[in-house]
N, C-alpha and C positions, 0 to 999 in steps of 0.2 A: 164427505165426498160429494152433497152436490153441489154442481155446476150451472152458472147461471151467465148468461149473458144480457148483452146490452148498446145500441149504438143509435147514433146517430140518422134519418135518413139516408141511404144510399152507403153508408161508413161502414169502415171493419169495426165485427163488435169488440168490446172488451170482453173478459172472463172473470167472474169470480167465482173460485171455488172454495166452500168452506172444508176448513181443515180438521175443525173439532167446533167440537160445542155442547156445554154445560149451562142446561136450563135453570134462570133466575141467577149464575154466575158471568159465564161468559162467551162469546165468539174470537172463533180464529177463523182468516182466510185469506186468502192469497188472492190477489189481485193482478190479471195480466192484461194491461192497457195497450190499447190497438197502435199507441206510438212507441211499443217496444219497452219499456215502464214494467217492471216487476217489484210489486210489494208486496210484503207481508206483515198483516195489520191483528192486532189482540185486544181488542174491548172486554173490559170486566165492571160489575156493579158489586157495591158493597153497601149495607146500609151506614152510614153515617149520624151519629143524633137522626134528626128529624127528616133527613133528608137521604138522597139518595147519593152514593160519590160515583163517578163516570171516569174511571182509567181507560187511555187508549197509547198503546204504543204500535208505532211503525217501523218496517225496516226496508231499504230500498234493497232488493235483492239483484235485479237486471237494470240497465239501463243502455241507452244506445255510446257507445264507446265517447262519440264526440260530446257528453254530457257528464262526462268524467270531474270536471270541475263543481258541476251543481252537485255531485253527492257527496263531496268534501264540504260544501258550505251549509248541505243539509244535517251531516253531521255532526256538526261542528251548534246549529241552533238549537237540531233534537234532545242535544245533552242537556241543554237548560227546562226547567223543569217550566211550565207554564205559568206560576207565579212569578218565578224570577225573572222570565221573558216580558212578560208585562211591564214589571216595576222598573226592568231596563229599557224598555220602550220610553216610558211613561218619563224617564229621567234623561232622557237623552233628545224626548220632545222639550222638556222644560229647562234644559241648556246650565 
């Protein structure tokens, strides 16, 4: 539950309010951006071998109505996992 802000000189701030949170696992929080932008965001760590692995999923929850089309196409990228976004980048630069 806490709330934290954030803005710009002279700007409306943003808000993030965390939702939960489990120490050395993960963060939830909702994010409410001064241009009408509603998300909610869940970061988790896990150890992996040697290293550490860094999950993060997003979800647009608001958006200003005339922005109806960006959260179709955002949906539409978030589905692909971030390897396979890459490797389709990476194939699509190299023709």
């Amino acid at each position: 539950g806490n709330i934290y802000s954030s803005s710009k000189a002279g700007g409306k701030p943003d808000r993030l309010t965390i939702t939960s949170l489990t120490p050395n696992e993960s963060i939830d929080f909702h994010w409410e951006q001064a241009n009408k932008w509603e998300l909610d965001w869940q970061m988790s760590i896990s150890p992996d071998g040697d290293v550490t692995k860094v999950e993060r999923t997003v979800r647009i929850t608001t958006i200003p109505w005339y922005m109806a089309p960006i959260k179709l196409l955002y949906s539409m990228a978030a589905a692909m996992d971030d390897k396979k976004l890459t490797q389709k980048m990476k194939a699509d630069l190299e023709g």
